[in-house]
C-alpha positions as CSV (number, residue, x, y, z in Angstrom):
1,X,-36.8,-1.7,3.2
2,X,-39.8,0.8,3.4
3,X,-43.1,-0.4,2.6
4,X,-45.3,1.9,0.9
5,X,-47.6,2.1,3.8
6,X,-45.1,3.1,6.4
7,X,-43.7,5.6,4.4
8,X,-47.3,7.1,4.2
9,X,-47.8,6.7,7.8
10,X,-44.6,8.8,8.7
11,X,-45.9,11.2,6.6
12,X,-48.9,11.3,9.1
13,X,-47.0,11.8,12.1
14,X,-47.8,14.3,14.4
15,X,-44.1,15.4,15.2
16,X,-44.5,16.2,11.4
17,X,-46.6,18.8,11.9
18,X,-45.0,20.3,14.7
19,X,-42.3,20.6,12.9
20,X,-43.7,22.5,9.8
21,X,-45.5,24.7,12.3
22,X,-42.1,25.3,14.0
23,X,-40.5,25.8,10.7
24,X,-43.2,28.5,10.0
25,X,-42.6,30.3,13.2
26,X,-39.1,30.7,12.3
27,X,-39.4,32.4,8.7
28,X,-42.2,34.9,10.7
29,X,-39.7,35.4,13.3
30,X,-36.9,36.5,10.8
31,X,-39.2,38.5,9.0
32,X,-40.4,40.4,12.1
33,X,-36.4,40.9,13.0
34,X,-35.7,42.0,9.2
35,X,-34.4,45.8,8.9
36,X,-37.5,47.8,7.8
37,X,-37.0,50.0,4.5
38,X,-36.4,53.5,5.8
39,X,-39.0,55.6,3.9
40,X,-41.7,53.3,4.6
41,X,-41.6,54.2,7.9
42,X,-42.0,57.8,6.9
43,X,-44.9,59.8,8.7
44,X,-47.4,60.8,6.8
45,X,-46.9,64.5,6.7
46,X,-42.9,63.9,5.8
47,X,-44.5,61.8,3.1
48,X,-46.7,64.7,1.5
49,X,-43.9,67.4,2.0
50,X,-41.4,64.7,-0.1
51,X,-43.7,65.1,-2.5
52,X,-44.5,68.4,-2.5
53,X,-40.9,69.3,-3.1
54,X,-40.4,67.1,-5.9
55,X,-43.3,68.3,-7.8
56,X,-42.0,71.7,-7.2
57,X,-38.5,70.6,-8.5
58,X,-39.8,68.8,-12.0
59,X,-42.4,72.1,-12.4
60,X,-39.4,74.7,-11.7
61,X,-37.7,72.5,-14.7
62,X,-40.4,72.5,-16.7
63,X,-40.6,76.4,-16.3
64,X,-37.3,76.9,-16.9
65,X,-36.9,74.9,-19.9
66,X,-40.5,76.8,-21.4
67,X,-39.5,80.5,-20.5
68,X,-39.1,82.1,-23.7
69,X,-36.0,83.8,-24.9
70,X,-35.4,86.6,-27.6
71,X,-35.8,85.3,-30.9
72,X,-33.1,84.0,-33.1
73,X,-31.6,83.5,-36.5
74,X,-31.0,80.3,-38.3
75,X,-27.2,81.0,-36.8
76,X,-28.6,81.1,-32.9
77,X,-27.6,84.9,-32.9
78,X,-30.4,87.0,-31.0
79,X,-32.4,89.3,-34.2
80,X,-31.8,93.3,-34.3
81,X,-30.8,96.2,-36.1
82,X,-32.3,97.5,-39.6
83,X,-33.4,94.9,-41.7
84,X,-32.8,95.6,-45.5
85,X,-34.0,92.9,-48.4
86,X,-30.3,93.4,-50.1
87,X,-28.7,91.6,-47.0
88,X,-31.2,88.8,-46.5
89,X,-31.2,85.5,-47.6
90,X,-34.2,85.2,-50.2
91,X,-35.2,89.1,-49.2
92,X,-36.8,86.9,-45.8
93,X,-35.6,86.8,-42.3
94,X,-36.6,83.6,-40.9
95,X,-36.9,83.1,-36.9
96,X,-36.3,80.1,-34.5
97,X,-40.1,80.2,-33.7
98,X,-40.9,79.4,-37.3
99,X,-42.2,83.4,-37.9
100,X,-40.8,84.7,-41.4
101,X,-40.6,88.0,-42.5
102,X,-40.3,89.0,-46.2
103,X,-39.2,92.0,-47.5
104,X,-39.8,94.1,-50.8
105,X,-37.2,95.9,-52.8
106,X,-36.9,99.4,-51.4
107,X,-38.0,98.2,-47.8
108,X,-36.1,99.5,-44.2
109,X,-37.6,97.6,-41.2
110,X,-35.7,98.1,-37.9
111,X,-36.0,95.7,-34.7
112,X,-36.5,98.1,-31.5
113,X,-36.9,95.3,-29.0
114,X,-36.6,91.9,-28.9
115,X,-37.8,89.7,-25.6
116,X,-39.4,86.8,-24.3
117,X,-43.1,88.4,-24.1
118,X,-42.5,91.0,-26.6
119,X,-41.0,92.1,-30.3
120,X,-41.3,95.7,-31.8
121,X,-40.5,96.7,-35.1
122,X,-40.2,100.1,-36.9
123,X,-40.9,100.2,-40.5
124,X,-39.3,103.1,-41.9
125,X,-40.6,102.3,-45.5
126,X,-42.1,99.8,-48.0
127,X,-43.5,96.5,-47.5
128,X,-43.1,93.7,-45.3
129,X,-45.4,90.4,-44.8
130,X,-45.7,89.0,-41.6
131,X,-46.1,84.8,-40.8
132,X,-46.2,84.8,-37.0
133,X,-46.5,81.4,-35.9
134,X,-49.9,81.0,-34.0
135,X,-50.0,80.2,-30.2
136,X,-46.7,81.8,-29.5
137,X,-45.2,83.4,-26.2
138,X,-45.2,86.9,-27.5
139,X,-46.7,90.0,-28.7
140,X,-45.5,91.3,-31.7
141,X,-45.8,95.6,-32.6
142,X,-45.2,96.8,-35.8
143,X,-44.5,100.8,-35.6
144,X,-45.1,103.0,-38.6
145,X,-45.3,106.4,-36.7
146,X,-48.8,107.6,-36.5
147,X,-50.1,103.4,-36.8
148,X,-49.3,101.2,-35.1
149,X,-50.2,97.2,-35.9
150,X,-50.8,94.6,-33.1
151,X,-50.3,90.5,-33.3
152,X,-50.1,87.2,-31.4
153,X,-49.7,85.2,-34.3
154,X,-51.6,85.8,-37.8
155,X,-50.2,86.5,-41.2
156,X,-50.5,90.2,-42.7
157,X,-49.1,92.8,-44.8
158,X,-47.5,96.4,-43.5
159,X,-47.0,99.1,-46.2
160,X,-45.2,102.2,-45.2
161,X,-45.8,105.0,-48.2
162,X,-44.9,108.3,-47.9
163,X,-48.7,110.0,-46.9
164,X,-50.2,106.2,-45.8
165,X,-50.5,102.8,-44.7
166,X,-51.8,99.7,-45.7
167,X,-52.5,96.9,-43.4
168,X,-53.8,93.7,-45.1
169,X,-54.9,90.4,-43.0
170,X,-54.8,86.6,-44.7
171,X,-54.5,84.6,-41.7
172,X,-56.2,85.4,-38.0
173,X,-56.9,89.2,-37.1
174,X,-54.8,92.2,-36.0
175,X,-55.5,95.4,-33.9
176,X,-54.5,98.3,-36.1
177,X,-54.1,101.4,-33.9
178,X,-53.5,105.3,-34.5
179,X,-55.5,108.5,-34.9
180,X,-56.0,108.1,-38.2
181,X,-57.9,104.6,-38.1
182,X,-62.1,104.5,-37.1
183,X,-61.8,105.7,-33.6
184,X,-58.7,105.4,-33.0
185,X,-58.1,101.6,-33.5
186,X,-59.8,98.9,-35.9
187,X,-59.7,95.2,-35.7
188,X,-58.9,93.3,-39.3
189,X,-60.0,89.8,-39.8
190,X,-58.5,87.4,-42.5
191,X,-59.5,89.5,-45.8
192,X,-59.7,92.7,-44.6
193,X,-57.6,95.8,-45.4
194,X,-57.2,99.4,-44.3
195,X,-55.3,102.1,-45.8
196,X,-54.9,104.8,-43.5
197,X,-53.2,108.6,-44.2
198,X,-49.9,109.5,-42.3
199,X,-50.3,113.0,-43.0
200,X,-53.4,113.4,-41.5
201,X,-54.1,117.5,-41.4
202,X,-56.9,116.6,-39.9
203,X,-55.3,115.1,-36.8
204,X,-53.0,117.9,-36.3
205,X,-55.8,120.3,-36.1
206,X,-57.4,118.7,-33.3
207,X,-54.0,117.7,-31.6
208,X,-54.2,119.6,-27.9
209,X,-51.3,121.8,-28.6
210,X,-51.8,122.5,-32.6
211,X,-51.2,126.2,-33.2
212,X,-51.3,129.0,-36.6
213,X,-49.8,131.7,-36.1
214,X,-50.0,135.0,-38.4
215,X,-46.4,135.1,-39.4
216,X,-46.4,131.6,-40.8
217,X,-49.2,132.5,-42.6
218,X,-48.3,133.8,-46.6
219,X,-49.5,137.0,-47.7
220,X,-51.6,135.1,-50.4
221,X,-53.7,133.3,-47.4
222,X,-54.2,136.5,-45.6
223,X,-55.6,138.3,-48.6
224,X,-58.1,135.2,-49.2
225,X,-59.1,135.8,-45.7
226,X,-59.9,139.4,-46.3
227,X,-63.4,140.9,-47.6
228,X,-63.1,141.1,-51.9
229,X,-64.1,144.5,-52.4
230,X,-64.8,145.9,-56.5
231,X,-61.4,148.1,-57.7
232,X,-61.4,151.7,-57.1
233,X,-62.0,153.4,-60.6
234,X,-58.8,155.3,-61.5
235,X,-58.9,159.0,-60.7
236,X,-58.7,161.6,-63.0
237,X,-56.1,163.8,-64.2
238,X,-55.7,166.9,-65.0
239,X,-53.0,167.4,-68.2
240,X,-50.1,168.8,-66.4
241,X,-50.7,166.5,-64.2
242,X,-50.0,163.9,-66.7
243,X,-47.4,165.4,-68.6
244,X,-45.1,165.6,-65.1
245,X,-46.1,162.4,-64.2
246,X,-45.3,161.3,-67.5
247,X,-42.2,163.2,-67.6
248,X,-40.9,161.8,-64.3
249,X,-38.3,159.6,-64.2
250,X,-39.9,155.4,-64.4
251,X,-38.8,153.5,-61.8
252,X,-39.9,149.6,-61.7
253,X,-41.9,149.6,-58.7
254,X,-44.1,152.3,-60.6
255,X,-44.0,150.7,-63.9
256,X,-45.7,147.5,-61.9
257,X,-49.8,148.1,-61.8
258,X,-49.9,145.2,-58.8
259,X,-47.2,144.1,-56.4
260,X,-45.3,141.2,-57.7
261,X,-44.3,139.2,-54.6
262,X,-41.5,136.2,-55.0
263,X,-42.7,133.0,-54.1
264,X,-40.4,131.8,-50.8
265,X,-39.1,128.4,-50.9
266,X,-41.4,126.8,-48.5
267,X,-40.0,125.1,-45.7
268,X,-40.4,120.8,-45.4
269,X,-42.9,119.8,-43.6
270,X,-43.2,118.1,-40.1
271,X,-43.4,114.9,-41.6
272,X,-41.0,115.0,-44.3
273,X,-38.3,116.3,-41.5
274,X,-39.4,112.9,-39.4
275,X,-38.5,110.8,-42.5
276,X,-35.0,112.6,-42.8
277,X,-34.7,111.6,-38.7
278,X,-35.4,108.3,-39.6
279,X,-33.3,108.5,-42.8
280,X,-29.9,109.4,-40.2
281,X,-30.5,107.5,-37.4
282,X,-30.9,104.4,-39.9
283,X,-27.7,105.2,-41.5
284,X,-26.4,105.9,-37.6
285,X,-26.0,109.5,-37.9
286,X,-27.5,109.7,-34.1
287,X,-26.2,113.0,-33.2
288,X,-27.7,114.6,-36.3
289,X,-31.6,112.9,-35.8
290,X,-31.0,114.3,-32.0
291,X,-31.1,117.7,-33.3
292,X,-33.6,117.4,-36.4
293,X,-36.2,115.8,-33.9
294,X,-35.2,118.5,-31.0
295,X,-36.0,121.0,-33.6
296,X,-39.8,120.0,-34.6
297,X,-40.2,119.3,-31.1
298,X,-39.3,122.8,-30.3
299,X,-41.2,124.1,-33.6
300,X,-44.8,125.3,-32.7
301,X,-45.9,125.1,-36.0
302,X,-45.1,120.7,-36.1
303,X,-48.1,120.2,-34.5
304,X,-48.6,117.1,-33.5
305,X,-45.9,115.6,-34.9
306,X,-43.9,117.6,-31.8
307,X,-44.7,114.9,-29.7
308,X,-44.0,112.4,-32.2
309,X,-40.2,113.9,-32.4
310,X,-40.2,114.3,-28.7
311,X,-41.0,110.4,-28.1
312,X,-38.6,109.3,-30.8
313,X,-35.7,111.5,-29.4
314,X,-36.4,109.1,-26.2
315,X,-36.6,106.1,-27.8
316,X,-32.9,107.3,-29.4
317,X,-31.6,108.3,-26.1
318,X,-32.3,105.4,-24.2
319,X,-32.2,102.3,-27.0
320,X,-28.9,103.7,-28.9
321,X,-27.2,106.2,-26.5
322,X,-27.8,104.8,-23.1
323,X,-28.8,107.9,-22.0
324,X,-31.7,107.4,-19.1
325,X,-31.6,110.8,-18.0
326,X,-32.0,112.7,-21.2
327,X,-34.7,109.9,-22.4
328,X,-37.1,110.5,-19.8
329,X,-37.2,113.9,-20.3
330,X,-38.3,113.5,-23.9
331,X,-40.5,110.9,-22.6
332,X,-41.8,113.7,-20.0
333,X,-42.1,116.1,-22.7
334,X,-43.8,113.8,-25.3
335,X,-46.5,113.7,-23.0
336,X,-47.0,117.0,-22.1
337,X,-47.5,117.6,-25.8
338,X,-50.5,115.3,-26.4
339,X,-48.9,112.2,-27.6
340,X,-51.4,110.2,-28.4
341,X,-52.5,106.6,-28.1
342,X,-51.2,103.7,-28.2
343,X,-47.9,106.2,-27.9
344,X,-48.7,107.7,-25.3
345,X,-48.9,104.4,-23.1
346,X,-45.6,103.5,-24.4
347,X,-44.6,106.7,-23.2
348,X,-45.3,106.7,-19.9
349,X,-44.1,103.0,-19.6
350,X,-40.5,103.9,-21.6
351,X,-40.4,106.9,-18.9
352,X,-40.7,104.8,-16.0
353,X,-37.4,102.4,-17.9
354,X,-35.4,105.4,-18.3
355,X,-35.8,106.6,-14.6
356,X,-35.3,103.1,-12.8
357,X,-31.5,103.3,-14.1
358,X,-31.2,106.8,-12.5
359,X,-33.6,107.7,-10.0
360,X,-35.8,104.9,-8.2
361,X,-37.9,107.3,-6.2
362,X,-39.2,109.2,-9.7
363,X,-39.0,105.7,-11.3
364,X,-41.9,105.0,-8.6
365,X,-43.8,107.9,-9.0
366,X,-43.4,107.4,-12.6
367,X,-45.0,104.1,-11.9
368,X,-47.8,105.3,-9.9
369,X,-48.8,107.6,-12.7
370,X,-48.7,104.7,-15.3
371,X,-50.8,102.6,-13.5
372,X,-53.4,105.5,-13.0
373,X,-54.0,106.2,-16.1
374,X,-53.6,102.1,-17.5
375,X,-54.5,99.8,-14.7
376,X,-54.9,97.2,-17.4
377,X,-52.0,98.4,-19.3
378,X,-50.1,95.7,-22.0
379,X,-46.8,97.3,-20.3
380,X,-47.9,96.8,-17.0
381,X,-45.6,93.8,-15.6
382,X,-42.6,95.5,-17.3
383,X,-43.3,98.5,-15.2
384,X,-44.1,96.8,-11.9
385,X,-40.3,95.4,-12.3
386,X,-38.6,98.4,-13.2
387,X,-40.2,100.0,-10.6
388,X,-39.1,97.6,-7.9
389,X,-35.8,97.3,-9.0
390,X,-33.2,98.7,-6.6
């Protein structure tokens, strides 16, 4: 049997430690003879390329899952077409953004286009209030004809009357634009409003190609141009003169002491003839607004609102006929008769649209001119596209 002691003095042995040292060699040897993990034996530059590409693989995910779409209904349908409070639930149109749009009785608001970075609207008439969710993707245009309204995300008012509009903020600001408004735009804050004319005489006089001419003039306006001048006194008579005048047979035109002229129905005005255009092409009757706006833009006496028929005959062409070629000649000829701003950037932009689907060499010269005359323009990466587009 062991002692104690000898048990402890085998545990002192020398050939003990030798052997743990062995033992120790052994497990370092296997470890040294042990497969290495592939990657760890990466270089570095392989290393920082790995992760390159991964980081460009999660941030192409993350871009793809943030780009914006058009906006939708509660059904996931994409929003368009005339908006009437009759068909809406609640009279309000709500969106997948969280933006709402409510409507008053009476009230016609078309969607013209509908994008990732962009929405446009046309209010034919009455009222609609705006919620546009703050911080959100896109820029959002309210159209009225002569004003125009610009957001990012606020909450406002837009009325549409027959001779003006009112714009009215409660929440964040909007750019209010037209040739009506304090030098041709005005910024609103939460609070403010603006109530701006639509038929603006005043702009049509100073439009570039606004023109009188004398047969469109009324004999009542031509005699208040000319000199007043005291009545001749009636001559006098002899008695057979009188008694053969008198005995002459009376006919009406000399039983009349002044000319009695017949008031002529006047014609309608430019503007009333724009509301009828936007009166048919709501109600779809495109072919019948085609030739009621080619027929102020061919009237001289429309004034400005020529370009404003000329510019809405391309909108026609292109949105609802798919016609490229006809649109950018309406486009072309918009310009040419002083559209104005913001309009007038819209036209040039629209123009460059219309000729990418026909012609890419005018499409790039179409372009050119653009960016001339906006270098800066809101339209500008929509036109750089079209533009490059084969």
């Amino acid at each position: 049997m062991t002692t104690d002691d000898e048990l402890r003095a085998s545990l002192r042995e020398p050939h003990d430690e030798a052997r743990a040292r062995d033992n120790w060699n052994a497990i370092a040897a296997r470890r040294r003879a042990t497969p290495a993990v592939p990657w760890l034996g990466m270089p570095r530059l392989a290393l920082g390329l790995g992760a390159l590409v991964v980081a460009a693989i999660i941030l192409g995910v993350l871009a793809t899952r943030g780009a914006p779409g058009p906006l939708l209904l509660d059904d996931g349908t994409i929003a368009h077409g005339l908006l009437v409070p009759e068909e809406l639930p609640d009279r309000a149109l709500r969106l997948d953004d969280g933006s709402e749009i409510a409507l008053e009785d009476g009230t016609r608001l078309e969607i013209l286009e509908n994008a990732g970075d962009h929405v446009r609207f046309w209010l034919h008439e009455g009222s609609a209030g705006f919620d546009v969710v703050p911080g959100g993707p896109r820029r959002w245009v309210i159209e009225t004809g002569l004003v125009t309204v610009e957001v990012l995300g606020t909450s406002f008012r837009v009325t549409h009357r027959p001779h003006e509009v009112e714009v009215s903020v409660s929440r964040g600001s909007v750019l209010v634009r037209g040739p009506t408004a304090p030098g041709g735009m005005q910024r609103l804050h939460a609070g403010d409003s603006i109530v701006l004319p639509m038929d603006d005489e005043s702009a049509i006089a100073e439009a570039p190609h606004a023109q009188v001419h004398d047969d469109l003039v009324g004999p009542e306006v031509r005699h208040a141009e000319e000199p007043i001048s005291e009545p001749a006194p009636p001559p006098t008579t002899t008695g057979e003169e009188a008694t053969s005048s008198s005995a002459r047979p009376t006919r009406p035109s000399d039983a009349r002491t002044e000319p009695e002229l017949e008031a002529a129905p006047s014609a309608p005005s430019a503007q009333a003839r724009l509301r009828e255009a936007d009166t048919l092409r709501g109600a779809g009757r495109l072919d019948e607004a085609i030739m009621l706006l080619a027929s102020i833009a061919d009237d001289p006496s429309a004034g400005a609102d020529r370009a404003l028929a000329a510019f809405t005959l391309g909108r026609i062409e292109l949105d609802r006929r798919g016609h490229p070629r006809e649109a950018a000649d309406a486009f072309e000829r918009a310009i040419a008769l002083g559209l104005r701003e913001p309009l007038l950037e819209d036209a040039r932009a629209r123009r460059v649209q219309a000729l990418a689907r026909v012609d890419h060499d005018a499409a790039g010269r179409a372009a050119d001119d653009y960016l001339a005359h906006h270098p800066e323009g809101r339209w500008r990466a929509e036109v750089e596209a079209w533009a490059h587009t084969p």
